[in-house]
DSSP file (Angstrom, degrees, kcal/mol; ACC not computed):
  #  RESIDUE AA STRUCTURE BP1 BP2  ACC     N-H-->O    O-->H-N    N-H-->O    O-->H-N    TCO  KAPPA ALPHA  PHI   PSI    X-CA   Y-CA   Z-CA
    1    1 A X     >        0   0    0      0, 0.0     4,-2.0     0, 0.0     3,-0.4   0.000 360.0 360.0 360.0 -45.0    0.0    0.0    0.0
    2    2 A X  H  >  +     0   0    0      1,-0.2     4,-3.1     2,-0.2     5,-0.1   0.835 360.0  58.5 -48.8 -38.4    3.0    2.4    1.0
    3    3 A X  H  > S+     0   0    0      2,-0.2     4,-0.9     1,-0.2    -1,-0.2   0.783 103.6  45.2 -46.8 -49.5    4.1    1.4   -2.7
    4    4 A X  H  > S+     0   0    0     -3,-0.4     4,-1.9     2,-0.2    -2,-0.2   0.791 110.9  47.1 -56.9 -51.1    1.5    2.5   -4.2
    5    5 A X  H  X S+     0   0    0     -4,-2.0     4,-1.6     2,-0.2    -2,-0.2   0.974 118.3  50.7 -64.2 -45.2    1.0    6.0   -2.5
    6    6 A X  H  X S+     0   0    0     -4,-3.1     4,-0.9     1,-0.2    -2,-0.2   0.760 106.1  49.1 -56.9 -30.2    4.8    6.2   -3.2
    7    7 A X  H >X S+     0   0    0     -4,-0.9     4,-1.7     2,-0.2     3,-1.2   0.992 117.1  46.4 -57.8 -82.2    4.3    5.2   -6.9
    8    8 A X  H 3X S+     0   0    0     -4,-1.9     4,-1.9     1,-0.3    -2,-0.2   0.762 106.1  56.3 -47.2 -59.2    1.3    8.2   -7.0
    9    9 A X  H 3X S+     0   0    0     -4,-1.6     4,-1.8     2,-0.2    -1,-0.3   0.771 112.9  40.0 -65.4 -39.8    3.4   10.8   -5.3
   10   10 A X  H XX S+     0   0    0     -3,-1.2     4,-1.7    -4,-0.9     3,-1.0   0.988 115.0  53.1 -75.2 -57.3    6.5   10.5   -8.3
   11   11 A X  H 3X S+     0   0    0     -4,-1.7     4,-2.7     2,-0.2    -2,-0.2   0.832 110.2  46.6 -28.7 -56.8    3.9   10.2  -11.0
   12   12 A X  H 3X S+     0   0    0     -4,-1.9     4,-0.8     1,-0.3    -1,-0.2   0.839 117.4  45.0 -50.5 -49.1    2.4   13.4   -9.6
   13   13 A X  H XX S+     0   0    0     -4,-1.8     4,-2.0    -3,-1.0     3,-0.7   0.841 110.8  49.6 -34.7 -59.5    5.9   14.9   -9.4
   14   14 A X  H >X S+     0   0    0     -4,-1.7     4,-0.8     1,-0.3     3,-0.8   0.969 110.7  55.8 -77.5 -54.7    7.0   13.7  -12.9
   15   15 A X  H 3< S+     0   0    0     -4,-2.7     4,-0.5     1,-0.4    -1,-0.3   0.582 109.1  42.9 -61.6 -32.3    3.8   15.2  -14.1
   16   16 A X  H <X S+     0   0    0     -4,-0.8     4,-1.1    -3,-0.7    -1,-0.4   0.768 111.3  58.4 -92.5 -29.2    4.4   18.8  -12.6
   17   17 A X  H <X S+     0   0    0     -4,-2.0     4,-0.7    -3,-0.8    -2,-0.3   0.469 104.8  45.5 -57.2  -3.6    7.4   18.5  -13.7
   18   18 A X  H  X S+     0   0    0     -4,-0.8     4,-1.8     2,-0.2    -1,-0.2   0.506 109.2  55.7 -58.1 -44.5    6.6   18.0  -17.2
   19   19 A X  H  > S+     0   0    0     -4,-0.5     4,-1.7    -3,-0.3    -2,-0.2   0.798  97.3  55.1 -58.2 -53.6    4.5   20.3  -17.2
   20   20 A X  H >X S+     0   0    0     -4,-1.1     3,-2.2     2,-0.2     4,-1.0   0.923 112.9  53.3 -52.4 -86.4    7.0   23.3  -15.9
   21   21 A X  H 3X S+     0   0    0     -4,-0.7     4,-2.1     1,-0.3     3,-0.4   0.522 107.9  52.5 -12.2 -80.8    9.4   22.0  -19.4
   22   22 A X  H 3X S+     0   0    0     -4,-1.8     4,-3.7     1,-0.3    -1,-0.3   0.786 113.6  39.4 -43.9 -58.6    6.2   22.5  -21.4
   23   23 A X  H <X S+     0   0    0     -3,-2.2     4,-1.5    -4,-1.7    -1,-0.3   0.919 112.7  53.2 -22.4 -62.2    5.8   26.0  -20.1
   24   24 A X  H  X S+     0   0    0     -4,-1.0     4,-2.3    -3,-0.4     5,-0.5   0.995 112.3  49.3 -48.8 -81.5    9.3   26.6  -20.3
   25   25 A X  H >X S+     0   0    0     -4,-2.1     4,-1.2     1,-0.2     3,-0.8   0.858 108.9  48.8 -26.7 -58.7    9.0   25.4  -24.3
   26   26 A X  H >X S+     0   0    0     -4,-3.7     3,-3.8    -5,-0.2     4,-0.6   0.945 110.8  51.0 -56.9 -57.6    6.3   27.4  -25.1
   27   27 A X  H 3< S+     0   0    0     -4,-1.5     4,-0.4     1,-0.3    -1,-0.2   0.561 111.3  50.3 -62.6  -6.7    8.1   30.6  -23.5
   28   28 A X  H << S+     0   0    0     -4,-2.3    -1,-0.3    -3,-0.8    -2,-0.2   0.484 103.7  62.3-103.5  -7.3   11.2   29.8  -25.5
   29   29 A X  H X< S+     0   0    0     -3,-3.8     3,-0.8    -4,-1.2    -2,-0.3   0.562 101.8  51.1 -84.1 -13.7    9.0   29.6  -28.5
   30   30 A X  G >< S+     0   0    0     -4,-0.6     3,-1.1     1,-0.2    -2,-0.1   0.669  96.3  63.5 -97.2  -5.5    8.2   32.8  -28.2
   31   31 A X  G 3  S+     0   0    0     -4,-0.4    -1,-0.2    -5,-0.3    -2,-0.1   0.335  88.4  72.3 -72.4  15.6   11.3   33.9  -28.0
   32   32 A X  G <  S+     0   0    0     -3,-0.8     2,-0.6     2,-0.0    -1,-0.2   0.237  85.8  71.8-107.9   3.6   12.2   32.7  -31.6
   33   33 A X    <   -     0   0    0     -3,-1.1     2,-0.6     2,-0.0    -4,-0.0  -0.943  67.3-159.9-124.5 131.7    9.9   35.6  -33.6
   34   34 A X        -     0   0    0     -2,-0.6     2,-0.4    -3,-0.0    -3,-0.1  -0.935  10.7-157.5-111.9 120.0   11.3   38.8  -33.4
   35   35 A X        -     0   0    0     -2,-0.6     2,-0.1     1,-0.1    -2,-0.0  -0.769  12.2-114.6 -98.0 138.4    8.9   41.7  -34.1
   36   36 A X        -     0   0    0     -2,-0.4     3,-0.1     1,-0.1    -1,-0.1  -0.223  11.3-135.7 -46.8 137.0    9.2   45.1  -35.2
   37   37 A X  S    S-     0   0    0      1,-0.2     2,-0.3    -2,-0.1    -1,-0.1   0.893  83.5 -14.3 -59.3 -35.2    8.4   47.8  -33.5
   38   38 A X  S    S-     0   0    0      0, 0.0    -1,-0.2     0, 0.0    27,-0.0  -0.963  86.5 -61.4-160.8 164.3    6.7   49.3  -36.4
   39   39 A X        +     0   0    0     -2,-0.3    26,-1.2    -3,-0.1    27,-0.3  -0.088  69.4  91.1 -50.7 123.2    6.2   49.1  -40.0
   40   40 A X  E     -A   64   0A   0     24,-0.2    24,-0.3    25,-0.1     2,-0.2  -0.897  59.5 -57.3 178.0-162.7    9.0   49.4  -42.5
   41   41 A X  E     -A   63   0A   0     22,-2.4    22,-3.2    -2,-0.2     2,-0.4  -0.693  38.4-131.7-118.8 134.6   11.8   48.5  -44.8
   42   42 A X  E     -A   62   0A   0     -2,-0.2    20,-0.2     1,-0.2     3,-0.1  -0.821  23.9-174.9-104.2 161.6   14.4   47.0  -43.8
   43   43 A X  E     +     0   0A   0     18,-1.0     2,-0.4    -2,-0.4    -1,-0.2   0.806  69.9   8.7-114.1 -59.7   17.4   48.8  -45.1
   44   44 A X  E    S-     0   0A   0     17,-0.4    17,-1.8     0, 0.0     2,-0.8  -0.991  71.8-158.3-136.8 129.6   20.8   46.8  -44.2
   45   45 A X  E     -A   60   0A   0     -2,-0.4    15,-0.2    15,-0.2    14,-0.1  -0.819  13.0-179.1-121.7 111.5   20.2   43.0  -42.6
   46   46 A X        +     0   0    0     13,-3.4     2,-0.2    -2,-0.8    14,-0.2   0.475  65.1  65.4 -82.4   5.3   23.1   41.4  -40.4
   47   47 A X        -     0   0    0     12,-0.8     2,-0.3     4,-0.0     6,-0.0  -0.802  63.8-160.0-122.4 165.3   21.4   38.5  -39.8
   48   48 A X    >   -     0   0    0     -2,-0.2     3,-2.4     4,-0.1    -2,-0.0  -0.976  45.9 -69.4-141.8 163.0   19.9   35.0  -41.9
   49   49 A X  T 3  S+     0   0    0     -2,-0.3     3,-0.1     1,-0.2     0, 0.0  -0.175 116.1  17.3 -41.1 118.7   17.6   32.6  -41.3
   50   50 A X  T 3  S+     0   0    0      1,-0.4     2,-0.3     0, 0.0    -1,-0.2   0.402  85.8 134.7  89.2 -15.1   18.6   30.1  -38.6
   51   51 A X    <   -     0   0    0     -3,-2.4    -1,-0.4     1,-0.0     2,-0.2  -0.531  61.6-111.6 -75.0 142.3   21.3   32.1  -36.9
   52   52 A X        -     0   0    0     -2,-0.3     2,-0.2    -3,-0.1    -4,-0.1  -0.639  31.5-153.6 -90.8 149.0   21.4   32.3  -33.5
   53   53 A X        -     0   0    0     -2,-0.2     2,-0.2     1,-0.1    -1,-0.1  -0.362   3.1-156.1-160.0 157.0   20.6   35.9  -32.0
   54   54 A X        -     0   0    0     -2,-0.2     2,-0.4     0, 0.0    -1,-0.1  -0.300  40.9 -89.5-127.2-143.4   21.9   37.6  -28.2
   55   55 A X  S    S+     0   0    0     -2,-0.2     3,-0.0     1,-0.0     0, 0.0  -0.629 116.9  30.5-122.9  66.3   20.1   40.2  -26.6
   56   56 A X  S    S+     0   0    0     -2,-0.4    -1,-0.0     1,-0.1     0, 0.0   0.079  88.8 150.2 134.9 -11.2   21.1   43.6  -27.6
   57   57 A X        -     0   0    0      1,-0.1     2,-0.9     2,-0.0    -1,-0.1  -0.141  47.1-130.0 -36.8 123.9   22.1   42.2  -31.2
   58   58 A X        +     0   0    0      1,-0.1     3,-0.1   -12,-0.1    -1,-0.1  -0.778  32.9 172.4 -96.9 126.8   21.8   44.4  -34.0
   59   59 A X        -     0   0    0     -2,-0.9   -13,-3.4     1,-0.3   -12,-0.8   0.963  53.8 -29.2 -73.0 -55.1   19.9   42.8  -36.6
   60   60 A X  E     -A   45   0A   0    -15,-0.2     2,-0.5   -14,-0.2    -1,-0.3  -0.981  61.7-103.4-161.1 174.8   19.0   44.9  -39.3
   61   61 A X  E     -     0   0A   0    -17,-1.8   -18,-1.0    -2,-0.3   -17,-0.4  -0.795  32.6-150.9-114.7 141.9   18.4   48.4  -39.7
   62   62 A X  E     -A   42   0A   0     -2,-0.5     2,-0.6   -20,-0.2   -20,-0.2  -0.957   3.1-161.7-141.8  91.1   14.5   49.4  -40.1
   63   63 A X  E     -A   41   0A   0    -22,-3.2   -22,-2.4    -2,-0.3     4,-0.1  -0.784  27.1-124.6 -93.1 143.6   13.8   52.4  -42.1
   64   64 A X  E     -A   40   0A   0     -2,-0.6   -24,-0.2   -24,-0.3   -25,-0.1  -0.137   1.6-139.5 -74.2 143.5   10.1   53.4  -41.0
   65   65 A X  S    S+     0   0    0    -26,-1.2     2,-0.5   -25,-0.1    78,-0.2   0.941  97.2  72.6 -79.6 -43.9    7.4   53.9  -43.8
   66   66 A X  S    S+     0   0    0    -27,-0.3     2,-0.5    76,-0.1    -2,-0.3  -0.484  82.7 177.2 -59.4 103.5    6.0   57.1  -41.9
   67   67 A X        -     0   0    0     -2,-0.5    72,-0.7    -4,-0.1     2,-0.2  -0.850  15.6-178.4-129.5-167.6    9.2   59.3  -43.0
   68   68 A X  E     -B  138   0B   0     -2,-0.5    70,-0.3    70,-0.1     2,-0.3  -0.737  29.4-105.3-139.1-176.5   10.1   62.9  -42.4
   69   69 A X  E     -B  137   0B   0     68,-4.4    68,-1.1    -2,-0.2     2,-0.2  -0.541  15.9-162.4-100.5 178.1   12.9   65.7  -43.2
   70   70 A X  E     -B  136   0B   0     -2,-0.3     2,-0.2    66,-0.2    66,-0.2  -0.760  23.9-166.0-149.0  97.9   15.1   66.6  -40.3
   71   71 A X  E     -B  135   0B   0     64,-4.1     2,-1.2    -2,-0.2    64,-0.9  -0.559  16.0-140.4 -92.6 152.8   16.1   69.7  -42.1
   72   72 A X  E     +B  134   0B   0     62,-0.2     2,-0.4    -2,-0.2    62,-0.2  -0.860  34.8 174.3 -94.7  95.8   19.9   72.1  -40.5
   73   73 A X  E     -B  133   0B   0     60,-2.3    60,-2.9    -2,-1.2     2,-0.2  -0.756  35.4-110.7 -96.2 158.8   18.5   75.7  -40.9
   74   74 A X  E  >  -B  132   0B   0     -2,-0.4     4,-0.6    58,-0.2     3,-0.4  -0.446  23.6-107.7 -83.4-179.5   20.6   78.0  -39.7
   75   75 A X  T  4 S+     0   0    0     56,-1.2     3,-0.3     1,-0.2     4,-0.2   0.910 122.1  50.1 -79.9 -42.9   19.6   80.0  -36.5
   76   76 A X  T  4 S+     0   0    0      1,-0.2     3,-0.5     2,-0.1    -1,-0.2   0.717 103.8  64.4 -68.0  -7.9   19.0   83.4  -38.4
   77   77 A X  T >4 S+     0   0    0     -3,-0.4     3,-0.8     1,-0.2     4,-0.2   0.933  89.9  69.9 -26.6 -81.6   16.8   81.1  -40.8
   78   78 A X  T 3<  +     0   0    0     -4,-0.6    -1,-0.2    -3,-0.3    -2,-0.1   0.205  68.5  99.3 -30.9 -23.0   14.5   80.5  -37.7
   79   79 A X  T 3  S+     0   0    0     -3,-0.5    -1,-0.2     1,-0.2    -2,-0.1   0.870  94.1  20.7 -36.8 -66.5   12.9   84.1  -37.4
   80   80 A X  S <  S+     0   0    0     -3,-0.8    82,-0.3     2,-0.0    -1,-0.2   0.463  99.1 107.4 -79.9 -12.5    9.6   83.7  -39.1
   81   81 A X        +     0   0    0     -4,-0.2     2,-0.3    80,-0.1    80,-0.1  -0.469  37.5 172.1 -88.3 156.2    9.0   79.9  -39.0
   82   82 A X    >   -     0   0    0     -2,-0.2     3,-1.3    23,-0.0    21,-0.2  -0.978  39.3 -83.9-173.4 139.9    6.8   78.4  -37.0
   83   83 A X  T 3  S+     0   0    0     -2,-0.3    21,-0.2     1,-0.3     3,-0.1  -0.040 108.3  35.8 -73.0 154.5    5.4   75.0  -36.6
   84   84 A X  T 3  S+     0   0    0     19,-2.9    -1,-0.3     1,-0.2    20,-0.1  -0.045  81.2 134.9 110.7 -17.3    2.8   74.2  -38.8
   85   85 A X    <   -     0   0    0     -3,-1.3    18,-2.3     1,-0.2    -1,-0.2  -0.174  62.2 -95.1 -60.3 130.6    3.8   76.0  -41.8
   86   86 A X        -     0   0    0     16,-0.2    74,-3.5    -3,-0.1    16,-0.3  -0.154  34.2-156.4 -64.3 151.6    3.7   74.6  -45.2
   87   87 A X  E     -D  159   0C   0     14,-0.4    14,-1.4    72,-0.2     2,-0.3  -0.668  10.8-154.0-106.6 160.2    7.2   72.9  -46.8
   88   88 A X  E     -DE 158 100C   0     70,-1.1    70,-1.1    -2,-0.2     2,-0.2  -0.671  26.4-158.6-104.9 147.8    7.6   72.7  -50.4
   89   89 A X  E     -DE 157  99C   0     10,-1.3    10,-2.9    -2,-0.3     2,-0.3  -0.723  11.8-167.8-158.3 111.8   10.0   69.5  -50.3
   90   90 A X  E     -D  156   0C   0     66,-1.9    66,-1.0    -2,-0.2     2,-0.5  -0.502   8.3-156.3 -73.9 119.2   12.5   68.8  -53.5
   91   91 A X  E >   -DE 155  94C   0      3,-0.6     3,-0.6     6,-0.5     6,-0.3  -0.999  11.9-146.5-117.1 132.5   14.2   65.1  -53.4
   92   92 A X  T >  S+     0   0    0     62,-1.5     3,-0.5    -2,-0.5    -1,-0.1   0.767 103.9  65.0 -55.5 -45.3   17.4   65.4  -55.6
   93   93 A X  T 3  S+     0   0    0     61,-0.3     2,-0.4     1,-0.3    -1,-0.2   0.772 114.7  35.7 -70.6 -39.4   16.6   61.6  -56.5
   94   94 A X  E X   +E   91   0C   0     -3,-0.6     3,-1.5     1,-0.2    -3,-0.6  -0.697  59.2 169.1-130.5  76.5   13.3   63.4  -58.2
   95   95 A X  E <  S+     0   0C   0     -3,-0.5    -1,-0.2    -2,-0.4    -4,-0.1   0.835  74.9  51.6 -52.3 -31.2   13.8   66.3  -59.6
   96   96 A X  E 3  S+     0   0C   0     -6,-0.1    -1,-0.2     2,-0.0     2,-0.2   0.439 101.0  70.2 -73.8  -7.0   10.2   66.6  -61.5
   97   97 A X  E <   -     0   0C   0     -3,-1.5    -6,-0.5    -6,-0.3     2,-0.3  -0.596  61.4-165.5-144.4 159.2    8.2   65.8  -58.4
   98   98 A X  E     -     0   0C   0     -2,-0.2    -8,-0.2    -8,-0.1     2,-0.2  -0.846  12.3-152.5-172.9 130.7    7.5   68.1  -55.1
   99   99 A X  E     -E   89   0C   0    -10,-2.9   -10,-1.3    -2,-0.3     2,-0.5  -0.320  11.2-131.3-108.6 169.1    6.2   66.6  -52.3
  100  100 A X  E     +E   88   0C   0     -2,-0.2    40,-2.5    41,-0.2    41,-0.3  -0.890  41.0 130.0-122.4 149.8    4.2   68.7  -50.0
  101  101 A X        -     0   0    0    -14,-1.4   -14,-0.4    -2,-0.5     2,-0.3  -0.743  34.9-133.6-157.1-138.9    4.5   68.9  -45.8
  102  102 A X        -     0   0    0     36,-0.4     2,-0.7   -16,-0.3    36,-0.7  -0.911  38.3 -64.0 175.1 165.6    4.8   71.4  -43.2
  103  103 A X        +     0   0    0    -18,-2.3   -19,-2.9    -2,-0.3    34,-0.2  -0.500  41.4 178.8 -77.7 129.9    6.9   72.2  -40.0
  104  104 A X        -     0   0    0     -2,-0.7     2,-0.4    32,-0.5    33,-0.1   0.905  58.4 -34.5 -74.4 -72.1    6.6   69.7  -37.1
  105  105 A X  E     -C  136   0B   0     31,-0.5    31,-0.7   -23,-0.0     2,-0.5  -0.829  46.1-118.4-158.1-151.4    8.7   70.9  -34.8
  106  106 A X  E     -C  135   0B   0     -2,-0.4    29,-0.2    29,-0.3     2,-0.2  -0.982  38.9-116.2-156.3 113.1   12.0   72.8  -33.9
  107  107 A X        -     0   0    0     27,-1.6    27,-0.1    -2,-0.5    -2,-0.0  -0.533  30.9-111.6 -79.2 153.5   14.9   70.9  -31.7
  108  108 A X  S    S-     0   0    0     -2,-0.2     2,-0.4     1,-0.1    -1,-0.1   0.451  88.6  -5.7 -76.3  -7.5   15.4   72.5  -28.4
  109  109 A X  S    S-     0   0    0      1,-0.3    25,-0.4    25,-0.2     5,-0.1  -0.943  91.4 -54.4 173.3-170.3   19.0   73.7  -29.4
  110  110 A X        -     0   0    0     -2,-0.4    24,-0.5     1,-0.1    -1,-0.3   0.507  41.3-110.6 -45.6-135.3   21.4   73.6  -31.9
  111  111 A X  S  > S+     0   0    0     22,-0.1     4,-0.7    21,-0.1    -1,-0.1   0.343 112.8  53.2 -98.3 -31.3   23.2   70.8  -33.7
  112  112 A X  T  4 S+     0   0    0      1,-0.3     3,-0.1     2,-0.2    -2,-0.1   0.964 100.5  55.6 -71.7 -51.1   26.5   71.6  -32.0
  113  113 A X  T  4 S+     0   0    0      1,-0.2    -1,-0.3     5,-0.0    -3,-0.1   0.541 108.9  48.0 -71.0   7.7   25.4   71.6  -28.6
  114  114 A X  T  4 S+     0   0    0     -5,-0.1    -1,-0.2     3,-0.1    -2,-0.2   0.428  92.9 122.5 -79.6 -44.3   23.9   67.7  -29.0
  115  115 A X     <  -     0   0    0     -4,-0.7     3,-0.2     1,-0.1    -3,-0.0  -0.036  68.6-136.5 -31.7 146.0   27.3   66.6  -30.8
  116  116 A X  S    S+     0   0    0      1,-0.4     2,-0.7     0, 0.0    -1,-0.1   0.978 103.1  27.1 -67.0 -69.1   29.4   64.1  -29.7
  117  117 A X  S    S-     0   0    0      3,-0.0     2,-0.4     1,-0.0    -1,-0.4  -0.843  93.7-151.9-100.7 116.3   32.7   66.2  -30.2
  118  118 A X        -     0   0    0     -2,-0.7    -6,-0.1    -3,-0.2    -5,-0.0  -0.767  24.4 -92.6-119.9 132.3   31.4   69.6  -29.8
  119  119 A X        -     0   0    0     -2,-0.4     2,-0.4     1,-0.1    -1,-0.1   0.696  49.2-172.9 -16.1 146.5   32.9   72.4  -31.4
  120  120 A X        -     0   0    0     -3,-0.0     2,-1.7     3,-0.0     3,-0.2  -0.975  20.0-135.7-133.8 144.7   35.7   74.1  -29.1
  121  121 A X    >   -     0   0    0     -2,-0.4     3,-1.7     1,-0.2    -2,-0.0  -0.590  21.8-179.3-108.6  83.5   37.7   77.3  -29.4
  122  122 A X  T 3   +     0   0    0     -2,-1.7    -1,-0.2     1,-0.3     0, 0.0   0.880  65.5  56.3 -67.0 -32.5   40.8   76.7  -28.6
  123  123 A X  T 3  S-     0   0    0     -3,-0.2    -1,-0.3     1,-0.2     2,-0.1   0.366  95.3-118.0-107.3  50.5   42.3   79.6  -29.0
  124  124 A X  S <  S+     0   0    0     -3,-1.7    -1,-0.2     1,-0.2     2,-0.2  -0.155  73.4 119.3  57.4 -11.3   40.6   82.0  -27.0
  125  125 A X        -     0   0    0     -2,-0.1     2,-0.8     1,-0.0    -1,-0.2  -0.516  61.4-134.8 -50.3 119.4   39.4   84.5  -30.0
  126  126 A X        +     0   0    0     -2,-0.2     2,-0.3    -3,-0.1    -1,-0.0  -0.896  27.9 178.1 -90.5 132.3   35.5   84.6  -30.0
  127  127 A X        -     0   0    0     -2,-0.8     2,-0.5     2,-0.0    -6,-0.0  -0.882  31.0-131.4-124.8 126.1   34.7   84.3  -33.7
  128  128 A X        -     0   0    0     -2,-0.3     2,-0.4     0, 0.0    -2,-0.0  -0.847  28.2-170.5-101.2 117.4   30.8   84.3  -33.6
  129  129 A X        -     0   0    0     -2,-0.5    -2,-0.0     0, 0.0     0, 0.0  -0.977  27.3-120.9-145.9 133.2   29.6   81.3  -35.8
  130  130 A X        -     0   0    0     -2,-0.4     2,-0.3     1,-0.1   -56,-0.0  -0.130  35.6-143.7 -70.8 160.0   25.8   80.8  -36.8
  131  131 A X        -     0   0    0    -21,-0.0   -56,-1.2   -19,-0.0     2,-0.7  -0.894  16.2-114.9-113.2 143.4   25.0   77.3  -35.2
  132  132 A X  E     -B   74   0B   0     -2,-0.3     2,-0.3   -58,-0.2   -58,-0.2  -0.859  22.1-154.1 -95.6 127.1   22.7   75.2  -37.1
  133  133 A X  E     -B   73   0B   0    -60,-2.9   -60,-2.3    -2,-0.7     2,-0.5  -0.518  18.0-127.9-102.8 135.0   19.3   74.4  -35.5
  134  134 A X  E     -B   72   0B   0    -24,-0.5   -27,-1.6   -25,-0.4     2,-0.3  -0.764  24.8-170.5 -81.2 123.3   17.3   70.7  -36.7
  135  135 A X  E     -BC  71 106B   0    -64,-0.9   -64,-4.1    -2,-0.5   -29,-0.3  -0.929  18.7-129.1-104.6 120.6   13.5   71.4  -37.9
  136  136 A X  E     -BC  70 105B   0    -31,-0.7   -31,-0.5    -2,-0.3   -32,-0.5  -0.676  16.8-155.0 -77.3 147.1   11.1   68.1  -38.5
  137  137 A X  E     -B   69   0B   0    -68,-1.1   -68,-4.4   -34,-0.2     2,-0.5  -0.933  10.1-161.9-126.6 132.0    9.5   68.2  -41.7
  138  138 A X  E     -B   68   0B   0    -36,-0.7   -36,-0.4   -70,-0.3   -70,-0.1  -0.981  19.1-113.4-135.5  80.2    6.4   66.2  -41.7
  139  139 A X        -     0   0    0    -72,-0.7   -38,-0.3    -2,-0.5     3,-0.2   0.064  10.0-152.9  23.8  83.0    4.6   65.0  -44.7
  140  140 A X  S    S+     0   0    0    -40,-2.5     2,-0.6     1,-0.2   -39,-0.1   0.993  89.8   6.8 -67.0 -55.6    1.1   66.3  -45.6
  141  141 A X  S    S-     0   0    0    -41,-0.3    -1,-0.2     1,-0.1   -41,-0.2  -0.896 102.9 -83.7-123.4 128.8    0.0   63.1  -47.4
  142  142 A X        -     0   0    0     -2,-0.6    -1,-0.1    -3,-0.2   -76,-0.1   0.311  57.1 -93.9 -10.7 123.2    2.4   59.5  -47.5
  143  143 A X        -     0   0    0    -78,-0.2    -1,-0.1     1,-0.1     5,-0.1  -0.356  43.3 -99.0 -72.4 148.2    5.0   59.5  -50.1
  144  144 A X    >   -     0   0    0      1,-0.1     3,-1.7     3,-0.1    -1,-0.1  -0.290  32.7-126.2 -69.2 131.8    3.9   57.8  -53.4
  145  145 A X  G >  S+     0   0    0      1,-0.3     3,-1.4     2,-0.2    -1,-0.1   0.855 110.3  64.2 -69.2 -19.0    5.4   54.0  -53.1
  146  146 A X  G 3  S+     0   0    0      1,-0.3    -1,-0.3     2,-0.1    -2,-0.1   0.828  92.7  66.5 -67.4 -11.4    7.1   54.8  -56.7
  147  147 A X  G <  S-     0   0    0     -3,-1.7    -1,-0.3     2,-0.0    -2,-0.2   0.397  83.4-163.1 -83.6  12.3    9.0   57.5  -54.9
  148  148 A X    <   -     0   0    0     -3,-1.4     2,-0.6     1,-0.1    -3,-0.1   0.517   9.6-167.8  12.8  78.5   11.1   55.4  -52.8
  149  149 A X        +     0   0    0    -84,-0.1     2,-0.2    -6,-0.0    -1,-0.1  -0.700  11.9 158.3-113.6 131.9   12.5   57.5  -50.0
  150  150 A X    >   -     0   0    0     -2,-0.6     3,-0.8     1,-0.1     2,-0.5  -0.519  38.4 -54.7-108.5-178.4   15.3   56.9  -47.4
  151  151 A X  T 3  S+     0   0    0     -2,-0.2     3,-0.1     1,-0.2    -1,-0.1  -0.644 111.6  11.7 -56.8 111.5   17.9   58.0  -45.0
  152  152 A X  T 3  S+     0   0    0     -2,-0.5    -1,-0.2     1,-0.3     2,-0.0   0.102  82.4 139.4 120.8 -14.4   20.2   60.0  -46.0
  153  153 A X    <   -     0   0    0     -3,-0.8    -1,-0.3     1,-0.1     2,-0.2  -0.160  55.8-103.4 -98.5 154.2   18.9   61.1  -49.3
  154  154 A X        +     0   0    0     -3,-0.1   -62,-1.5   -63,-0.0     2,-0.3  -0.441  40.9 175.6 -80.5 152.9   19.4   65.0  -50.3
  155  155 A X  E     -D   91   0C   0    -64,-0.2     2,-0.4    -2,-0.2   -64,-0.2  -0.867  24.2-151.7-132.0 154.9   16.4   67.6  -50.2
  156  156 A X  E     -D   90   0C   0    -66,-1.0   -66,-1.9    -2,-0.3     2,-0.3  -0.978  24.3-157.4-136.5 141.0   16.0   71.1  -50.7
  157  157 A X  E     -D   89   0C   0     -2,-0.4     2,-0.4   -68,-0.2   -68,-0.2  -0.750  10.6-154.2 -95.4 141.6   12.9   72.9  -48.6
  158  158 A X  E     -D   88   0C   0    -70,-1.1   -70,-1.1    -2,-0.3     2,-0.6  -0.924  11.1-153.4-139.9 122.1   11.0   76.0  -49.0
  159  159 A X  E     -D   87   0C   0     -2,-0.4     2,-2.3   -72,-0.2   -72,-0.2  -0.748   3.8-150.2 -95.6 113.9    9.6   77.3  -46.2
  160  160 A X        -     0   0    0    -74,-3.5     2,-0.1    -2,-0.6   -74,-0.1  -0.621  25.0-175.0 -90.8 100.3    6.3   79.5  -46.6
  161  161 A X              0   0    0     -2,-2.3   -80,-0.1   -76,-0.1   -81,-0.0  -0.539 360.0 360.0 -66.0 146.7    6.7   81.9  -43.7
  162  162 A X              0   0    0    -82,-0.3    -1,-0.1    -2,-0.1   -81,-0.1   0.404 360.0 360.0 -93.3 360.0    3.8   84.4  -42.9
């Protein structure tokens, strides 16, 4: 009879412990799909099918479908613009075509002072030198899918100040 219970009591064991592994498996199956954060193109991909992955990896570079300008005006630029104002926006890649947007916003100070290395004056002369400040440009309507646009690619803006 002692046999028996003892027999029931491992089964019971084996059986929650089987069970934890089955957890475990499923939660390590979902650790095999990696999702984006949001929709988009992937641009440059370090990884292939079947390769084993770390934590902090970079896989591939994920250029966004929503995209925008992040235009350098200079500071004396900045007088009259103000967010919401329509862009005219030129892609060098398409000269014939002009896309439409408007200003988003205005970063909270220059370019320089955000720099990794930023500029220094060594030799004690102040030389007064305009800093360039970064404005999003924002899209009125989705760019047309024949117009293929990325990172890096050149623009020219016109800004209609009132």
């Amino acid at each position: 009879m002692q046999a028996a219970a003892s027999q029931i009591e491992t089964a019971k064991a084996n059986l929650k412990s089987a069970e934890a592994q089955e957890e475990q498996a499923r939660l390590n199956l979902v650790y095999t799909r990696v999702v984006a954060p949001e929709a988009g193109r992937i641009a440059h991909k370090n990884v292939a099918v079947g390769d084993y992955v770390q934590l902090g990896q970079n896989l591939m570079a994920l250029v966004p479908l929503k995209v925008w300008v992040t235009a350098n005006f200079k500071e004396t630029q900045l007088d009259y613009m103000r967010v919401g104002q329509p862009v005219e926006i030129r892609i060098d890649s398409y000269p014939d075509k002009v896309f439409h947007g408007h200003v988003d916003s205005f970063e909270a100070g220059s370019g320089a002072a955000f720099a990794l290395l930023p500029p220094e004056n060594a030799t004690g002369n102040y030389v007064k030198v305009v800093q360039r400040v970064p404005v999003k440009i924002v899209f009125d309507t989705p760019p047309d899918p024949h117009f293929p646009l990325g990172p890096g690619m050149s623009v020219v803006l016109s800004v209609k100040v009132r």
